[in-house]
Residue frames relative to the residue before (quaternion, step in Angstrom):
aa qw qx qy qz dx dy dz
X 1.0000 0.0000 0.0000 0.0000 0.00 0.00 0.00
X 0.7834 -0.3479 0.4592 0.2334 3.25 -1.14 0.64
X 0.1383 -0.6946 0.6888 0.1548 3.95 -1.10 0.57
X 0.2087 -0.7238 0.6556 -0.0519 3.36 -1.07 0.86
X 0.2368 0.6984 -0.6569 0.1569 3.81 -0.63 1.28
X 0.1552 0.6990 -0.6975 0.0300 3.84 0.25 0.58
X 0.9178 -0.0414 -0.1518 0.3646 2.74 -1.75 1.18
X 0.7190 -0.3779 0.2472 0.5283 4.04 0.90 1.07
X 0.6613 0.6504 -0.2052 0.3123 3.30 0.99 -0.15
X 0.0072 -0.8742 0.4556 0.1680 3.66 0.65 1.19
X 0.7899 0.2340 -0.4407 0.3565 2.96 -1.77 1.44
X 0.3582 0.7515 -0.4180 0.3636 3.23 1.87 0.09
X 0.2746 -0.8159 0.5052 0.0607 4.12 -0.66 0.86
X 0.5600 -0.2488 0.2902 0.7350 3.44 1.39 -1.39
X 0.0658 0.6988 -0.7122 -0.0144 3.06 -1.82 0.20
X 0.3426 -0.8316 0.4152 -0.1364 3.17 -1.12 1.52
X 0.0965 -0.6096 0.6749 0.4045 4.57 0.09 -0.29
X 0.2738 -0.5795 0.6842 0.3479 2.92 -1.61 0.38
X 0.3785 -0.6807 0.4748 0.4097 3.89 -0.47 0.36
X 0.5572 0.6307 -0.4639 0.2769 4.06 0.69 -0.59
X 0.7914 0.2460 -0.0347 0.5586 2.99 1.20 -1.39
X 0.5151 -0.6479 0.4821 0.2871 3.87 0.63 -0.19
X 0.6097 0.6556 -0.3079 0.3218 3.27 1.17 -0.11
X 0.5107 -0.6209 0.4898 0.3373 3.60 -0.71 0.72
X 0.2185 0.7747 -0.5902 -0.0610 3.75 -0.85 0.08
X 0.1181 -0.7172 0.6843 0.0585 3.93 -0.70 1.12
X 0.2931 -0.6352 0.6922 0.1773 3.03 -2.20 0.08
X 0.1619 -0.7337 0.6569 -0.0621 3.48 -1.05 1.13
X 0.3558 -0.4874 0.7530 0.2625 2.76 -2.07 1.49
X 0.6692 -0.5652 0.4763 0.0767 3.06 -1.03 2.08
X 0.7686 0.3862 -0.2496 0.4447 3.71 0.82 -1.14
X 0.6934 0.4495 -0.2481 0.5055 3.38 0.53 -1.59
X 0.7371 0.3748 -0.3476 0.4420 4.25 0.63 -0.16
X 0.3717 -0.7804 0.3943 0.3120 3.65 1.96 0.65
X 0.2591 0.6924 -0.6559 0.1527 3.22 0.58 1.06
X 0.6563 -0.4014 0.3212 0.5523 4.13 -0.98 -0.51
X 0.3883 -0.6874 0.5504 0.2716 3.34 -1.07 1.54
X 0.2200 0.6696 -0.7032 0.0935 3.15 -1.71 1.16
X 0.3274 -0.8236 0.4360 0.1561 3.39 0.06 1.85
X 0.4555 0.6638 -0.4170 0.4219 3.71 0.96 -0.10
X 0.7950 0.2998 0.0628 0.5236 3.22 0.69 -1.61
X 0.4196 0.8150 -0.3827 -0.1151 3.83 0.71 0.47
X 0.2857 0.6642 -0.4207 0.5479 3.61 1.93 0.99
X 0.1280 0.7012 -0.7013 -0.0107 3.55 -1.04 0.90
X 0.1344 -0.7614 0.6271 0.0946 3.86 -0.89 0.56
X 0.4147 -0.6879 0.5955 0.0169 3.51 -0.89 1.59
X 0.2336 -0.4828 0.8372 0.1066 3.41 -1.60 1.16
X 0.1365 -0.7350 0.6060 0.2718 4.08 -0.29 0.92
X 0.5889 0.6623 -0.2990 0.3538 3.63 0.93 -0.68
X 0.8094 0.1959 -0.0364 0.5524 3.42 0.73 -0.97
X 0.5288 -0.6673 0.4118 0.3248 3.89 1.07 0.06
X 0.2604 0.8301 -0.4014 0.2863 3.75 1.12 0.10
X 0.1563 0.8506 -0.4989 -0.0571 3.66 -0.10 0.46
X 0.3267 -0.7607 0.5527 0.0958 4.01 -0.43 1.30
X 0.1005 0.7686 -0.6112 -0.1598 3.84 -0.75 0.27
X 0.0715 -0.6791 0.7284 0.0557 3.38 -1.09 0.78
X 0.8129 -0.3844 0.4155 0.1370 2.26 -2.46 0.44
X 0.8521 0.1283 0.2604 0.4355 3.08 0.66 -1.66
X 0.3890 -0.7784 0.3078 0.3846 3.74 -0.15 0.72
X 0.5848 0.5090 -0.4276 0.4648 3.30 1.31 -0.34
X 0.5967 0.4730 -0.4051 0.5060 3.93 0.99 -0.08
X 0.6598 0.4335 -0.3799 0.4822 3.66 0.80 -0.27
X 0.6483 0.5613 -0.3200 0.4028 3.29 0.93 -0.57
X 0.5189 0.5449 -0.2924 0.5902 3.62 1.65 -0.86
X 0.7704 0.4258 -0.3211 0.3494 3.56 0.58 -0.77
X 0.6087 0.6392 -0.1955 0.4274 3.39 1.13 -0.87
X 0.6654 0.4047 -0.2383 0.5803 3.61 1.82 -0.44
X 0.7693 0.2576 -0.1228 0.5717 3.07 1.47 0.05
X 0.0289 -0.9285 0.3225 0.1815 3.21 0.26 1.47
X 0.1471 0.9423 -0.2998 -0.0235 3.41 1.05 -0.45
X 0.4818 0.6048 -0.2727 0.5725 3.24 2.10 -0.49
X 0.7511 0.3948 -0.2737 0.4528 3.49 0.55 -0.44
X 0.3767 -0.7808 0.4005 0.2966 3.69 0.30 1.49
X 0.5916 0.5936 -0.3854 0.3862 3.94 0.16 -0.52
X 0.7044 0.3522 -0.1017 0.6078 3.32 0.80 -1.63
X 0.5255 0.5593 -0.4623 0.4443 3.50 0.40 0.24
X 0.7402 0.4706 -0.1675 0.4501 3.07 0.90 -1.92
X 0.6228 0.5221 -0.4082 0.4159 3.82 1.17 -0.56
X 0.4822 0.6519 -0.3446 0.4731 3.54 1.34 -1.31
X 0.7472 0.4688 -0.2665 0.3885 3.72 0.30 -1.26
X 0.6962 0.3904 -0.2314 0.5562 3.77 0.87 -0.82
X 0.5980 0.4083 -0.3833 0.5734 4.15 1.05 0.19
């Protein structure tokens, strides 16, 4: 697999603001950023702001999630009041 360090950050993939909410949100190879091994799930996307952790399948599903936070109750709740 691939190494991933965006921005100094191992297992770091991309990371984006979302402008709705202001929040930072990255994707991680789940392994190489020592998050909990679950080979099912090896994509985790980060609310960096609120500690939220998403696991997907697939990076193109983490990527779908990461433009859309709605999983991450806070940012949800800002999304709802804009």
């Amino acid at each position: 697999m691939k190494r991933y360090s965006k921005h100094g950050l191992a297992g770091c993939v991309d990371r984006k603001l979302i402008r709705a909410t202001g929040s930072p949100m990255s994707i991680y190879a789940a392994d190489q950023a020592e998050f909990e091994d679950d080979p099912e799930f090896p994509w985790a996307v980060v609310c960096e702001t609120h500690g939220i952790i998403l696991r997907a399948e697939t990076l193109r599903l983490a990527r779908s999630h990461m433009s859309r936070p709605e999983w991450c109750e806070e940012c949800s709740h800002q999304l709802d009041q804009s």
